[in-house]
C-alpha positions as CSV (number, residue, x, y, z in Angstrom):
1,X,-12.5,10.7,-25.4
2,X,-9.1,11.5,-26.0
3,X,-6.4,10.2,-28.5
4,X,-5.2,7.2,-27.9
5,X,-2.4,6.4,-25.9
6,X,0.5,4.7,-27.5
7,X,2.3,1.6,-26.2
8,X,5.4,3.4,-25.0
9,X,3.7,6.3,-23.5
10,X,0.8,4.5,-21.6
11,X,4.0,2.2,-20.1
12,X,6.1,5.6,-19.0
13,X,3.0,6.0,-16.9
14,X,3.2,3.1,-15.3
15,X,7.0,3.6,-14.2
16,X,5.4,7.1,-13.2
17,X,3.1,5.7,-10.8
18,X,5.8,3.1,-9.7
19,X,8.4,6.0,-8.7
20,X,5.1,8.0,-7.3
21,X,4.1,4.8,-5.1
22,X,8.2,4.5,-4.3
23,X,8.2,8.0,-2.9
24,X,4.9,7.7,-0.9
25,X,5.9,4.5,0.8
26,X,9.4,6.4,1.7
27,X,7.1,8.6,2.9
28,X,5.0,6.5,5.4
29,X,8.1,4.8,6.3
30,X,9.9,7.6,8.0
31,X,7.7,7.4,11.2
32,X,8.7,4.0,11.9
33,X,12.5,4.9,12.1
34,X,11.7,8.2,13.7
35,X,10.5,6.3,16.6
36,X,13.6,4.5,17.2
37,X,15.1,7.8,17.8
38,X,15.1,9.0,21.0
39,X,15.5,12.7,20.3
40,X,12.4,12.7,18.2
41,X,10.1,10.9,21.0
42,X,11.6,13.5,23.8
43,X,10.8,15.9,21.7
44,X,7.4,15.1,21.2
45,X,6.6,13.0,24.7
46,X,6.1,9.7,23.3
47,X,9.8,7.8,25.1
48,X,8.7,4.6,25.8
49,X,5.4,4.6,25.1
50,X,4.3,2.2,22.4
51,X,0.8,2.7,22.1
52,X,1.6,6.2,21.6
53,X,4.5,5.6,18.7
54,X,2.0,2.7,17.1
55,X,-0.7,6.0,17.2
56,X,1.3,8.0,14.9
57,X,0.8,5.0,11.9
58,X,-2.6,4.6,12.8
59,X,-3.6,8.2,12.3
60,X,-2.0,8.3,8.9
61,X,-4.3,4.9,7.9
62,X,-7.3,6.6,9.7
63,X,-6.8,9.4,7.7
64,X,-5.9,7.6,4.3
65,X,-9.1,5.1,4.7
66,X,-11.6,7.7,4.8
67,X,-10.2,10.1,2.1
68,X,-9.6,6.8,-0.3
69,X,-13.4,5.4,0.4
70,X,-15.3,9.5,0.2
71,X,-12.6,11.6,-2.2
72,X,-12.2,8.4,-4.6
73,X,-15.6,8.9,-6.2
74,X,-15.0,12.9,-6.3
75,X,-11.3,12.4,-8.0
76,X,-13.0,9.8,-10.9
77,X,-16.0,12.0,-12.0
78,X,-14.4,15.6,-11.7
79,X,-10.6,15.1,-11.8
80,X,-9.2,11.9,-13.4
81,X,-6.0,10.6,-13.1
82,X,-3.7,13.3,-14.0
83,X,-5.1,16.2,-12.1
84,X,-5.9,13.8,-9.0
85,X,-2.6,12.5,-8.9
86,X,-0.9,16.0,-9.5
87,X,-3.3,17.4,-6.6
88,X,-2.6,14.3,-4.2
89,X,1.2,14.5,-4.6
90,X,1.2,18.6,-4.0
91,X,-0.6,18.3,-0.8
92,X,1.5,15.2,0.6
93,X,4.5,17.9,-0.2
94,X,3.1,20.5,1.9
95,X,1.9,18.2,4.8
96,X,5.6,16.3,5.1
97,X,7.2,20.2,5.4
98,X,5.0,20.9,7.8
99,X,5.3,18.1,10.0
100,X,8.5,18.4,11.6
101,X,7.4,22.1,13.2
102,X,4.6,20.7,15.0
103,X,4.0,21.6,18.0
104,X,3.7,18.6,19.9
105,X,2.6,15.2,19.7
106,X,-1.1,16.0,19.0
107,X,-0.3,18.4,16.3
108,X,1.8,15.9,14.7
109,X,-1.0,13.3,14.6
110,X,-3.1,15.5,13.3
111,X,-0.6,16.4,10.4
112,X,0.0,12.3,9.9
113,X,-3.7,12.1,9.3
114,X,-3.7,14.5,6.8
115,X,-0.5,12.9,5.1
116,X,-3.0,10.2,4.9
117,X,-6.0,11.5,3.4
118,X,-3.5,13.1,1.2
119,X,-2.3,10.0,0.2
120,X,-5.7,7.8,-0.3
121,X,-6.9,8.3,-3.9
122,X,-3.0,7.2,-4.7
123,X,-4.1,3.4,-5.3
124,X,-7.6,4.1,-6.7
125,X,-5.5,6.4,-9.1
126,X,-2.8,3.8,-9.9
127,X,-5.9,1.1,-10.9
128,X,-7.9,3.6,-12.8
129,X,-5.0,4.0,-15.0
130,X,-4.2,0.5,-15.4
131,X,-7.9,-0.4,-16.5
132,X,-8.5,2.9,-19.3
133,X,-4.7,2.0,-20.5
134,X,-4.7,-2.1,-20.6
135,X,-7.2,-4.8,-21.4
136,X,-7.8,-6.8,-18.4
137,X,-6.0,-10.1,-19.9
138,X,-3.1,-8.2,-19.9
139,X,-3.7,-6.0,-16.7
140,X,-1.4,-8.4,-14.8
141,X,1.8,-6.8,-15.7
142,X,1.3,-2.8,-15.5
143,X,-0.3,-3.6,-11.6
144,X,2.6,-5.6,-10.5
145,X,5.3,-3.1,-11.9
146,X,3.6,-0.2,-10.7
147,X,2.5,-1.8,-7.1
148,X,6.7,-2.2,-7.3
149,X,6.9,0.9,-5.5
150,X,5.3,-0.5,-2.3
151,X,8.1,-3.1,-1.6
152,X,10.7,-0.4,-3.2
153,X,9.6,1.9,-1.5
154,X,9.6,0.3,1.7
155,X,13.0,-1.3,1.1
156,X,14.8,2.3,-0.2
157,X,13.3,3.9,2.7
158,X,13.6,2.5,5.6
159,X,17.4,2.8,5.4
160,X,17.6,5.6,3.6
161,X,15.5,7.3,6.5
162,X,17.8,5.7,9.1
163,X,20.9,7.5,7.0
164,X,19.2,11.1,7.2
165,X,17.9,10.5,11.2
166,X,21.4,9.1,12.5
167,X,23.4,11.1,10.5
168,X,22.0,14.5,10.7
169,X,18.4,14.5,12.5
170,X,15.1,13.7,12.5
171,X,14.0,17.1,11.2
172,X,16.1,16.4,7.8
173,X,13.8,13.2,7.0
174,X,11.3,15.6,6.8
175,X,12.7,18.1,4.9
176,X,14.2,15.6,2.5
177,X,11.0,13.7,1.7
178,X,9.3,16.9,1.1
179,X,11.6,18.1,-1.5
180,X,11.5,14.4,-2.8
181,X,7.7,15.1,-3.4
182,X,7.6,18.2,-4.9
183,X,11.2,17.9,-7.1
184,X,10.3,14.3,-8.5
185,X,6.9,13.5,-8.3
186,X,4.8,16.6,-9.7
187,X,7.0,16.6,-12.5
188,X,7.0,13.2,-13.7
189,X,3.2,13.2,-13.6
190,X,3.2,16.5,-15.4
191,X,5.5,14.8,-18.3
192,X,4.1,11.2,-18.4
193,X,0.7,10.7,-17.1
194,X,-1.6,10.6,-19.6
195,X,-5.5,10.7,-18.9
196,X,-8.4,9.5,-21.6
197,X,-10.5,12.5,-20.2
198,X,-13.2,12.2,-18.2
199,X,-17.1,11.2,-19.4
200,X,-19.0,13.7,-20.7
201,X,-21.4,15.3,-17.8
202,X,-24.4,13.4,-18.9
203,X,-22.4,10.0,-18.6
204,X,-20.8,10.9,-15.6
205,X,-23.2,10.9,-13.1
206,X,-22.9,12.0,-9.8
207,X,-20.3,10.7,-7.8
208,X,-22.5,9.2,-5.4
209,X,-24.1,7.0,-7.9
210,X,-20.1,6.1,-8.8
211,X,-19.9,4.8,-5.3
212,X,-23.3,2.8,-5.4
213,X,-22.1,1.0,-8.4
214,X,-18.8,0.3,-6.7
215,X,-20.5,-1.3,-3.8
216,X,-22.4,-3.5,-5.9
217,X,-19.2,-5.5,-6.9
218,X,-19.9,-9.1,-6.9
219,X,-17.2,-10.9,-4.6
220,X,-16.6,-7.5,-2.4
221,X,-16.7,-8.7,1.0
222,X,-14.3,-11.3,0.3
223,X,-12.2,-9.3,-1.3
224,X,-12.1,-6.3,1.0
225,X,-11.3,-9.0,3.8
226,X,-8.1,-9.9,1.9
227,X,-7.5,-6.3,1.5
228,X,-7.8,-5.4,5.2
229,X,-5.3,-8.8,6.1
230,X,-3.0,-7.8,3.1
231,X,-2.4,-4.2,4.9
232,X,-2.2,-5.0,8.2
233,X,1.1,-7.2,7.5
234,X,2.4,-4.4,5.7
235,X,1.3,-1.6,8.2
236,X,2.4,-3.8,11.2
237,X,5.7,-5.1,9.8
238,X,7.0,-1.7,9.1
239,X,6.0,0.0,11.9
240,X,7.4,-2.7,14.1
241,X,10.6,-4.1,12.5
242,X,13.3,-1.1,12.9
243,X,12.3,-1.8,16.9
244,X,12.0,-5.3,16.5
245,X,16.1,-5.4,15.2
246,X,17.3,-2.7,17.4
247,X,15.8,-3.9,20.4
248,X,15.0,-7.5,20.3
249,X,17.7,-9.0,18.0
250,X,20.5,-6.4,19.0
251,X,21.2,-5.6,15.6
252,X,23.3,-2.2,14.6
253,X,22.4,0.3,12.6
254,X,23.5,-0.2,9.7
255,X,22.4,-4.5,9.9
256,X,19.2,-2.7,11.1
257,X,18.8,-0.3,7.8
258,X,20.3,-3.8,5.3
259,X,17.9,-6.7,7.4
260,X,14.6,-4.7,7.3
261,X,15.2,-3.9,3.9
262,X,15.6,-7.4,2.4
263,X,11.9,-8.4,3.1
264,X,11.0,-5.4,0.5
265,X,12.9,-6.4,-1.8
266,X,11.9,-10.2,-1.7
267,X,8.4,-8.8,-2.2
268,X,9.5,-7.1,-4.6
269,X,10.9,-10.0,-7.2
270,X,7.9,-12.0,-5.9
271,X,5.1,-9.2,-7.1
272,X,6.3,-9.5,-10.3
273,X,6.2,-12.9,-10.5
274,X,2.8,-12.6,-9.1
275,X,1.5,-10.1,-12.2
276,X,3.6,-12.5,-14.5
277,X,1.4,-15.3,-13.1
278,X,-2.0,-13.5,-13.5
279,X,-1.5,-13.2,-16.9
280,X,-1.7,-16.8,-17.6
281,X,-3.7,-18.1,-15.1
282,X,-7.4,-18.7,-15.9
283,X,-9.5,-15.9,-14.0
284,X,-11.1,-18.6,-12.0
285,X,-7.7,-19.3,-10.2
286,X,-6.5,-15.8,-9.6
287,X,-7.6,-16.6,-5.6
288,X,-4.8,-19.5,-5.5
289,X,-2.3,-16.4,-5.3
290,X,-3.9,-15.2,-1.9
291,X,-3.7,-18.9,-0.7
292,X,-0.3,-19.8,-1.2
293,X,0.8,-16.3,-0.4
294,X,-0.8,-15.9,2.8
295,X,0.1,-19.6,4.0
296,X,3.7,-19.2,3.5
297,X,4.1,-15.8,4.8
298,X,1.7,-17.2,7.7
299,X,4.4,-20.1,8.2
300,X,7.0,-17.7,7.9
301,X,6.1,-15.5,10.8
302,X,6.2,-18.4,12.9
303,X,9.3,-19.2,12.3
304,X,10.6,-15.9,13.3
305,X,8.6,-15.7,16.3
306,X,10.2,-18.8,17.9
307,X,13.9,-18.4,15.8
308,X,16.5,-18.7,18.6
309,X,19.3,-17.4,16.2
310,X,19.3,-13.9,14.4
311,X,20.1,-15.5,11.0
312,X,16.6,-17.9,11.4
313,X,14.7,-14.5,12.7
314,X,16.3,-12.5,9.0
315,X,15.6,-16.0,6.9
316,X,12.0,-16.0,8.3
317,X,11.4,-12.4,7.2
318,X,12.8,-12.5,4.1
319,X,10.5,-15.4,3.5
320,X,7.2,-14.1,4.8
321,X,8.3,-10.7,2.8
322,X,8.5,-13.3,-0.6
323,X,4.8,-14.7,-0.6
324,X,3.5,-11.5,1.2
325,X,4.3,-9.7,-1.9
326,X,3.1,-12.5,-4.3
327,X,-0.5,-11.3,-3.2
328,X,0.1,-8.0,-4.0
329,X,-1.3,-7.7,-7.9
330,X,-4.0,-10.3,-7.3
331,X,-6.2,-7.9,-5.5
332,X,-6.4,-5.0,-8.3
333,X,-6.6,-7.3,-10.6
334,X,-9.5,-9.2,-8.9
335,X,-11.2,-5.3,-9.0
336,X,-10.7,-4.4,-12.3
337,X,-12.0,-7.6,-13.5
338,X,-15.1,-7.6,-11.2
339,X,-16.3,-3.7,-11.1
340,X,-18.2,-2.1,-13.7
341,X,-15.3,-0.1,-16.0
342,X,-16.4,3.4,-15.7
343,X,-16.4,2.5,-11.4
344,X,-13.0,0.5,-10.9
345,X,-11.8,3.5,-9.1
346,X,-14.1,3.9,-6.6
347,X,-14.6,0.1,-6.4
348,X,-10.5,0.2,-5.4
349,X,-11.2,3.3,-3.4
350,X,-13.7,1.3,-1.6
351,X,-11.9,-1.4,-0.6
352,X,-8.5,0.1,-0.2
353,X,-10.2,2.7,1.7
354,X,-12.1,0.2,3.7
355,X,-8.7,-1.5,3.9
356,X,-6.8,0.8,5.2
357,X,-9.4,2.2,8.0
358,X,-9.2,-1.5,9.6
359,X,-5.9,-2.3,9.3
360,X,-4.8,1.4,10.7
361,X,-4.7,-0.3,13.9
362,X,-2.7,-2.8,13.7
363,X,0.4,-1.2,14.3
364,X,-1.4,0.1,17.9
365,X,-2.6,-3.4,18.4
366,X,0.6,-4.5,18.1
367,X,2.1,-2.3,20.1
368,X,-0.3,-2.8,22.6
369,X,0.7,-6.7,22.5
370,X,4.2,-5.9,22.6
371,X,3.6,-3.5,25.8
372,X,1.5,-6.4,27.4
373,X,4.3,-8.4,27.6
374,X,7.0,-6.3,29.2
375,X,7.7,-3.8,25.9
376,X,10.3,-5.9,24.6
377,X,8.8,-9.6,23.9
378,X,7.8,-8.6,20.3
379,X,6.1,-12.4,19.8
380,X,2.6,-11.3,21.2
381,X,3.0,-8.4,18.4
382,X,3.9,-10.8,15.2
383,X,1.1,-13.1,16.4
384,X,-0.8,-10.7,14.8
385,X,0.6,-10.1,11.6
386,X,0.5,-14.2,11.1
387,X,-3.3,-14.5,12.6
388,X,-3.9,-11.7,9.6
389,X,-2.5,-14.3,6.9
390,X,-5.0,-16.8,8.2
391,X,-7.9,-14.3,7.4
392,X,-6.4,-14.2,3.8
393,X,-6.3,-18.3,3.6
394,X,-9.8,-18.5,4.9
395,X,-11.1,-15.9,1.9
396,X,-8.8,-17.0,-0.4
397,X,-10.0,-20.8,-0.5
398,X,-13.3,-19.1,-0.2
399,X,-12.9,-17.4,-4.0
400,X,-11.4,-20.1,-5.4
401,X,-14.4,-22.1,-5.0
402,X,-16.8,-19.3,-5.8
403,X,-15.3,-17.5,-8.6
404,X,-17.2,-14.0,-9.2
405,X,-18.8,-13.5,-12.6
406,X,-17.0,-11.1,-14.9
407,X,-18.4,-8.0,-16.1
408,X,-17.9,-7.3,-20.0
409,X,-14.8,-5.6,-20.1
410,X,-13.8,-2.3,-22.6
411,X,-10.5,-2.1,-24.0
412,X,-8.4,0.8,-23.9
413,X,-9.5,1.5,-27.2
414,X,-12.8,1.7,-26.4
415,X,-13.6,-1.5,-28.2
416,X,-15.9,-4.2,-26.2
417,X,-14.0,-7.4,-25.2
418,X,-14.7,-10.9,-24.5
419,X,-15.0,-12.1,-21.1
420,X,-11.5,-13.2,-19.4
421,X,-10.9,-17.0,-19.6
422,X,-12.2,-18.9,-17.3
């Protein structure tokens, strides 16, 4: 075991893994401008075809799924935090440079899914550090701030990405989130990410036997069901909304890049509040987050699918962007608390892999709604995203009234802890 990791330092890695998330989320972003631009689909055949543009996402989450669910297990026993986080970031780098000299539309997806598995230890990382750095009472905190870089990340980039696109071109994005990668995010890791080591080899175990533990979290079905519902808002709202206000509501550019950034930040001042909550809630009621979040951003979808006035549409996704994001911290949270210590990575990895693999196509299923009904009636499309909060509110209530049993939890300091309140 290594030393101990003081106060201070163990929080710089948390804003570390925030500005790591923020970067990856600019990241995953880019492709849901890029296809508002109609040099990048000529150049790549896709103009006007949306199950095509909704492909490029779902490659990326086909790709993220399975490397989070089988490279999860391989990055906890052999790698740890640091060096898995340091490896992921390096190869996102090299597949965002490569991306914009594809060769055509194939190669591209293939490079998106690579991105992706890339990219898919990030979260199982970010929860690994959380539980060997924080006792689970007080877990609440460090997994909203550093899940801050999804909604950050999302609200940064989607304009920023519109600023490099439409004022230079579409090759820049690339170019620019590349560097990004490489100039910001290996070095910040290399400075402030600190790692408690890794078990010796005879308590390691193999990292098959990881994953068997992992899948022997009580409460996992439920959970991964949240998981898969909590993703496929984000993954269809982002790959959707850029089209949604250029082509539905009319909007400019530059409303385009301000209105599709104010859901982001909502969620953003609203996952705090969420980790803020878990703190002080009893363990037992952690669930009641996934029930009101899901119902209002539920509600809130359906007020934009039938808002006949562009400020009603923008009220009703800055809403459903507000208690989308309250969710956000419950379900690590729920994980670290649940799994067995030395498998919370892999349990994440599992159901954010899982996750991910499912909810990878709702950005085609949505474009293949939005197609159905002429290409431009984006209704069919956001039915989706609001049918995906019922799943939540179904599990949700579900967990509330059967809590999971705890497992003994270690503190960072190696100490063994009482059982969370319940």
């Amino acid at each position: 075991m290594s030393e101990p990791v003081s106060g201070r330092a163990r929080w710089a890695g948390v804003l570390t893994l925030l500005v790591v998330v923020l970067i990856s989320y600019v990241d995953r972003v880019n492709i849901s401008v890029l296809v508002t631009d109609r040099a990048f689909t000529d150049h790549f055949g896709i103009t006007g075809d949306r199950v095509a543009q909704g492909a490029l996402s779902t490659a990326f989450l086909v790709g993220y799924g399975i490397a989070a669910f089988v490279l999860t297990p391989l990055y906890e026993t052999l790698l740890g935090v640091r060096r898995g986080l340091f490896l992921s970031v390096a190869l996102w780098s090299v597949m965002t440079l490569l991306s914009p000299y594809a060769l055509g539309a194939l190669t591209l997806t293939a490079l998106r899914a690579l991105l992706g598995a890339a990219e898919g230890p990030l979260f199982s990382l970010k929860t690994m550090y959380v539980r060997e750095h924080f006792a689970p009472q007080e877990a609440g905190k460090p997994n909203a701030v550093s899940s801050m870089g999804v909604s950050l990340g999302t609200a940064v980039g989607l304009p920023l990405i519109t600023y490099l696109v439409y004022r230079f071109d579409w090759h820049t994005s690339f170019l620019a989130l590349a560097a990004l990668n490489a100039v910001v995010g290996l070095p910040l890791i290399a400075l402030f990410v600190r790692g408690r080591g890794l078990r010796s080899a005879s308590g390691r175990g193999s990292a098959v036997g990881t994953l068997r533990e992992a899948l022997r979290m009580p409460r996992l079905v439920p959970v991964l069901l949240v998981e898969i519902a909590t993703l496929g808002y984000l993954w269809g709202s982002t790959a959707w909304l850029p089209s949604y206000l250029l082509q539905e509501r009319h909007f400019s550019l530059a409303a385009m890049g301000a209105v599709s950034a104010l859901p982001f930040l909502m969620s953003l001042a609203s996952g705090f509040l969420g980790g803020f909550l878990l703190d002080r809630l009893p363990a037992r009621l952690l669930p009641l987050l996934f029930v009101v979040g899901s119902a209002g951003t539920a509600a809130s979808v359906l007020v934009v699918m039938g808002a006949d006035s562009d400020g009603l549409a923008a009220a009703g996704l800055i809403a459903a962007g507000g208690f989308w994001g309250l969710q956000g911290p419950a379900i690590p949270t729920l994980v670290q608390r649940c799994a067995p210590a030395h498998a919370v990575g892999s349990a994440y990895g599992v159901v954010n892999g899982v996750g991910n693999l499912v909810s990878a196509f709702m950005p085609t299923a949505m474009g293949a709604a939005i197609a159905a009904s002429g290409g431009h009636g984006f209704g069919a499309g956001f039915a989706l995203l609001a049918g995906a909060q019922a799943v939540t509110l179904v599990c949700g209530a579900w967990l509330l009234l059967r809590p999971a049993p705890q497992v003994p939890a270690t503190s960072p300091a190696g100490a063994v802890e009482a059982p969370a309140r319940t």
